[in-house]
N, C-alpha and C positions, 0 to 999 in steps of 0.2 A: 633403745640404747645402742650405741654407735659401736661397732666393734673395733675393739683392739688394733691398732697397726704391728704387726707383724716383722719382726728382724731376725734374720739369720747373720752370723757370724763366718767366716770364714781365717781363723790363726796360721798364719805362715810364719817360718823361724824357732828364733830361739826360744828358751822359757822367760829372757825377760820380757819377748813380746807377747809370750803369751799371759804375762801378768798386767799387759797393756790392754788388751782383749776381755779379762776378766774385769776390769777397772768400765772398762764399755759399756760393755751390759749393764756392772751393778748400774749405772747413770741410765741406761735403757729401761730396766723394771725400775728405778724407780721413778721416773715420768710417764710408766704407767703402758709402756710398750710390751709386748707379746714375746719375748726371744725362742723361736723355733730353732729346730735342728737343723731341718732339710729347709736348701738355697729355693728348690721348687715352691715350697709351702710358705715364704715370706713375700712382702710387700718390697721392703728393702733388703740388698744384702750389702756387709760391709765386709772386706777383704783388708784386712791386717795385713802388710806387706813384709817382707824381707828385702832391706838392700845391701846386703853384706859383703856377696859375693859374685859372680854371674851368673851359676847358676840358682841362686837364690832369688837373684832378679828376673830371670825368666819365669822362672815357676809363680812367681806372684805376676807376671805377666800375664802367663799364660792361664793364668785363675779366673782373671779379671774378664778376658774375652770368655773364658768359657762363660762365668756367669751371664755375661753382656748378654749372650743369645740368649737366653730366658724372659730377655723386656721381649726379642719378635718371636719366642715360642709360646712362654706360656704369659702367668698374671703378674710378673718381675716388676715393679713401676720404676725402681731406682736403684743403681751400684755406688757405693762408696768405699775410693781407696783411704787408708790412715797409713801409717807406720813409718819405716825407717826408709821404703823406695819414696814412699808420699814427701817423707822430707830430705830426701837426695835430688829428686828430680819432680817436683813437684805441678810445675807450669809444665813444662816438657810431658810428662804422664798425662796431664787433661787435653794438650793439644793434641797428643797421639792419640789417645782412645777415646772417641769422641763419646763414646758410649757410658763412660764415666759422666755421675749426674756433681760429683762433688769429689775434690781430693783437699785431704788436711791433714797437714805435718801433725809432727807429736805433739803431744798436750793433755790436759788431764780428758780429753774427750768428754767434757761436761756439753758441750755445745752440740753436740751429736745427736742427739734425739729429738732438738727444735728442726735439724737439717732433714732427719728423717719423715719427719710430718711434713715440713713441707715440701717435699719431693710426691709427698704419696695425696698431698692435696692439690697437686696441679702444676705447681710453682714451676715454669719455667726458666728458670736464672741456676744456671751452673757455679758452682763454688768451685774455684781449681785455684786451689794455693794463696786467695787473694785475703780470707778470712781464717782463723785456727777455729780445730774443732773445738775448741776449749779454753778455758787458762792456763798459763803454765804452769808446770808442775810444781806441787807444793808436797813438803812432809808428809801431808795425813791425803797425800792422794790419791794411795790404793787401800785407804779403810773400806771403800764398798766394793766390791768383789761378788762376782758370778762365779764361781769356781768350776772350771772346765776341766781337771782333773779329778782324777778316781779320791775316793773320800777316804783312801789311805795314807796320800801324801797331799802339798802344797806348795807353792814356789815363795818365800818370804826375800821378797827385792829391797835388800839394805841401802843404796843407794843407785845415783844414775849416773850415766855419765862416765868418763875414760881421761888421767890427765896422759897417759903413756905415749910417745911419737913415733911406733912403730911405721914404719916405715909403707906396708903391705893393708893398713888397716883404717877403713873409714869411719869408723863408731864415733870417734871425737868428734868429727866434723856433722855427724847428725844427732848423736845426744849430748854433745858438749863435753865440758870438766866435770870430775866429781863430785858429787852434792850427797854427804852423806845422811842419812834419818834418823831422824835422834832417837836413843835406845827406848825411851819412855813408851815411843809411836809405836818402834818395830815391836816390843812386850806388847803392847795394847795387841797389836796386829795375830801375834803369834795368840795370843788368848781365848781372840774372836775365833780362830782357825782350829783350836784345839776342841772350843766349845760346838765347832761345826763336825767333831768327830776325827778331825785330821790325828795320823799317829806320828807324821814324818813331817817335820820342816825342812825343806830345800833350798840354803841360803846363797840367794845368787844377786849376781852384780856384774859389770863390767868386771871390774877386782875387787874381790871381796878382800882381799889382804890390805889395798888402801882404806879401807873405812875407817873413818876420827881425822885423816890425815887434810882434809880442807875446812875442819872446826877447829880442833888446836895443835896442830901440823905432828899427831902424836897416832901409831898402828894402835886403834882400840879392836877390833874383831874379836881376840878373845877375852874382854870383857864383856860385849856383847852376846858372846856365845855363851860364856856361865849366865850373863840374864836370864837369856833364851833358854838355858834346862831347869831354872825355877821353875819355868810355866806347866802347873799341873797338866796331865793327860798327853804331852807328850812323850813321844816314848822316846823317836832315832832324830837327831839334829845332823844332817848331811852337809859338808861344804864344798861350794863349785867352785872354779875359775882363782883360783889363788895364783898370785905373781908366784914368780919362781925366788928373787933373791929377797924376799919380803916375807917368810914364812919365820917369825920368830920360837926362841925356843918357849914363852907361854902360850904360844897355840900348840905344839906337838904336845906340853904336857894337857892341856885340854882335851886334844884326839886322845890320847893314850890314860888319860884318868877317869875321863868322866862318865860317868854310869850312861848320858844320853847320848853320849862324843860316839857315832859311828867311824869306823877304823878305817878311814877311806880319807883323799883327797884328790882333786881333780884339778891338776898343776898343770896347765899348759906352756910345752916346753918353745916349742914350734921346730925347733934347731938343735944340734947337739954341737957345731961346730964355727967358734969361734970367728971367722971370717964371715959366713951368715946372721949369725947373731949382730955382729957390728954394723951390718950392710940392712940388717933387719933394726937397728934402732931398739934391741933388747933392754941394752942397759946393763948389760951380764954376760962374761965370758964362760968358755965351755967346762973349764975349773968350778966355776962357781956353782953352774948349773948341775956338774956331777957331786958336789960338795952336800948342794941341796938336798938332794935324791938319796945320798948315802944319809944323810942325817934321817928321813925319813922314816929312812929303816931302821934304824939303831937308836932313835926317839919313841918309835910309837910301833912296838913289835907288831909283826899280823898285821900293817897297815896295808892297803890296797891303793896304790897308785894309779891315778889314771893321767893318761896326759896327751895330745895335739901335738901332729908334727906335719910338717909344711914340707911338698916335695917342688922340687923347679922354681925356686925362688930365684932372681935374674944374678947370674955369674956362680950357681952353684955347681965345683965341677964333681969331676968322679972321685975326690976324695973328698969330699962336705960329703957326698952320699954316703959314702961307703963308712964315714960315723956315724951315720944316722942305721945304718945297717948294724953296725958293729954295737949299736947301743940298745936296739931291738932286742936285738939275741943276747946282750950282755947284762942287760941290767933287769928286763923280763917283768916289764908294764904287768901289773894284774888288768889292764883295761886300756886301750890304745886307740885313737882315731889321727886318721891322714888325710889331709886333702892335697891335692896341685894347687900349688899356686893360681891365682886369681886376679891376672890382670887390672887392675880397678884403676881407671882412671881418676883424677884427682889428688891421688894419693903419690907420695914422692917414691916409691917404685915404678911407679907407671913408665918412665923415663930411665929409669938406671939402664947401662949400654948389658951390652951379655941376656937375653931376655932369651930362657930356656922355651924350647919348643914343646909345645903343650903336650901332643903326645906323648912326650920323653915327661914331663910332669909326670903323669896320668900311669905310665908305665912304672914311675919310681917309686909313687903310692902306693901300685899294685902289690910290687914286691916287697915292699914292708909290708902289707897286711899279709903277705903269705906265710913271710917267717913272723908275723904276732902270732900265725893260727896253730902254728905249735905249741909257741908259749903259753898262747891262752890255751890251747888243747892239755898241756902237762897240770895247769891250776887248776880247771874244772876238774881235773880226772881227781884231782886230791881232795877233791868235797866228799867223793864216795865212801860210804859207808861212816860218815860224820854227820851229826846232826846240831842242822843250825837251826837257829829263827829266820822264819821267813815271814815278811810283811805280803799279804793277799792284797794285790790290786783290783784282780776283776776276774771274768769270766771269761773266755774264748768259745766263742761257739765253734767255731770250725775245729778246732783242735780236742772241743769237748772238754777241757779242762778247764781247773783255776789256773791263774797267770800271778806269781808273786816272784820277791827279788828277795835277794842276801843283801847283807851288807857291805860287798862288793858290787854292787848296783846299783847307780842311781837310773832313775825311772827317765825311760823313753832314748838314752843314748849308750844302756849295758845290755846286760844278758836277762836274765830270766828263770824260772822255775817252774816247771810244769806242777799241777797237785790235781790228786780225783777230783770231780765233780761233787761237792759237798762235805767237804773235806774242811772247810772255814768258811765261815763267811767275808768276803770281800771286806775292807778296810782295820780288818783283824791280823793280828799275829798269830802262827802254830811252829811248833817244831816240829821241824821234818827232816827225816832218816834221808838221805842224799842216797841213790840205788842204784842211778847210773846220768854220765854225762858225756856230752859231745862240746864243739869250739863254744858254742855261744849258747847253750842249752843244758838245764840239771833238769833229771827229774826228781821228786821226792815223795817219802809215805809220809804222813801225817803221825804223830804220836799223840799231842793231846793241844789241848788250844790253849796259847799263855792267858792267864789271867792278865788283866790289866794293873 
């Protein structure tokens, strides 16, 4: 009997890439391939890329050569790039790394596991861009799923695609316009994930607040979302990436009524100052945008904001920053991320005149995250001696603890919660007495474990 060929994965990016990754595999097992952990221990590895931003594109660079040494070190037979750099720069990527056996744009990577055999049966003929891993994507194209997250949560991708013309931002040009998934799918989907244990749905999308709007040009999300807390055995329904001037008021009363609705949202602003925002292709002025944010608060009390702010965007001067500062420390993010601006060619920033010097980026981000760490330092400190539900993701070994979050956290870009060593079992809920906190760290005692 012939054994198994063997594939490791490698996910770089965001979590819709990594719902691109899980969609791999399930097409990997089920043509009957082996998916290993360790890049050593496969025949193939396949590197999911990032091409978002530059340094996103380095690292999925730099992934790629690393594994490459593994074909002259150890029993490596073939690398294959996918994702979003694979459909940015596709021909370009195979003629630089020659060590790449195949590259293929997005797609439902059904065609993946014929390229992987025959790479590992001899096949000299490189794929680089000329054929897709797959078909394109269809509604029911992430029913099969390897789930590469903890069995506490799951990422449910409502749609693909970005109709928005930001300015700073290539996503449109590698996943297209909006294609939203019809509710029937996503409930089927959310079913499947509930029946595999999941307690937390994490609904993400380029913009989840567009969804409905390219079926009959109508914001459905939160219709969708009361579907989505039908579905037995879930417990927390999270929502990502919501536009800012698109937040109607029946989704705050959804966040703020619903037994599953966690008290959180993740609105990326990128700007707070109206010259930016224009030059950024927002679609919203800085009125509008503070308008949002106060509604937030005063729609769905206890809600936790998070939100994305952009530093060195080309002609930002020292008053666009000094709003961005002044809005830090004024409005007081429960949850905050910064990057510098990001170069990216193609994109119609690339060219705008006034093109801030990176350093000075990099230095502007710095100092917003210093004054968040107060912020965020004043909100942790206020968990103490409060007892919340925490959702149990996993175990830590080096820290010896369980690793679980509030509902102020979504998983892999918040904070965290420390808990003893058997204290819950992982993909379980406990309530836990909060006893002491730092900027980005609770720890908690356990009181007794929620029933389901």
């Amino acid at each position: 009997m012939n054994e198994a060929i063997r594939v490791s994965l490698i996910s770089l990016g965001c979590a819709r890439n990594l719902v691109d990754s899980e969609v791999l595999l399930g097409h990997a097992v089920e043509e009957g391939l082996q998916v290993v952990e360790n890049a050593e221990d496969a025949d193939v590895v396949v590197v999911n890329t990032c091409g978002f931003i530059e340094t996103a594109k380095q690292e999925s660079i730099d992934t790629i050569l690393s594994v490459a040494r593994l074909k002259q070190e150890g029993n490596l037979k073939g690398v294959i790039a996918v994702g979003c750099l694979a459909q940015r720069y596709g021909e370009e990527l195979g003629k630089s790394i020659p060590e790449l056996d195949a590259v293929f744009g997005l797609s439902d990577y059904s065609g993946v596991p014929n390229v992987v055999r025959k790479i590992v049966n001899g096949s000299t003929k490189r794929w680089v861009a000329t054929v897709d891993g797959g078909k394109p994507k269809g509604p029911r194209s992430d029913k099969k799923r390897v789930l590469l997250t903890p069995k506490s949560f799951a990422y449910l991708r409502i749609s693909e695609g970005c109709d928005h013309k930001c300015t700073f931002c290539a996503i449109p040009q590698m996943r297209g316009r909006n294609r939203s998934k019809p509710i029937d799918v996503l409930v089927e989907e959310a079913q499947q994930l509930a029946a595999a244990g999941v307690q937390e749905l994490v609904v993400v999308a380029e913009d989840t607040t567009a969804y409905g709007l390219d079926v009959d040009r109508k914001r459905r999300i939160h219709e969708l979302l009361e579907k989505l807390g039908d579905v037995d055995g879930i417990r927390w329904i999270r929502l990502m990436y919501a536009y800012p001037h698109t937040v109607a008021p029946e989704l705050t009363t959804f966040l703020r009524e619903h037994p599953k609705a966690v008290k959180y949202l993740d609105i990326p602003i990128q700007h707070i100052s109206s010259p930016m925002l224009k030059a950024m292709k927002r679609g919203v002025s800085d009125t509008q945008v503070r308008g949002i944010l106060d509604r937030l608060r005063d729609e769905v009390p206890g809600i936790a904001v998070r939100t994305t702010l952009i530093t060195g965007f080309p002609g930002e001067g020292e008053q666009d920053f000094a709003a961005l500062r002044d809005l830090v420390t004024g409005y007081r993010f429960e949850r905050l991320g910064v990057f510098p601006y990001s170069h990216e060619e193609s994109t119609p920033a690339f060219e705008m005149p006034e093109q801030i010097d990176q350093e000075v980026a990099e230095a502007r981000a710095a100092e917003l995250m210093e004054l968040q760490r107060e912020v965020m330092g004043r909100f942790q400190r206020g968990f103490v001696g409060k007892t919340l539900p925490v959702l149990v993701d996993g175990y830590d070994p080096e820290a010896k603890r369980l690793v679980g979050r509030t509902y102020a956290d979504a998983p892999e870009v918040d904070c965290h919660v420390l808990l003893p060593k058997g204290a819950a079992e992982p993909g379980t809920f406990v309530d836990a007495e909060i006893t002491a906190a730092d900027d980005y760290e609770l720890t908690g005692r356990p009181l007794r474990a929620k029933q389901a």
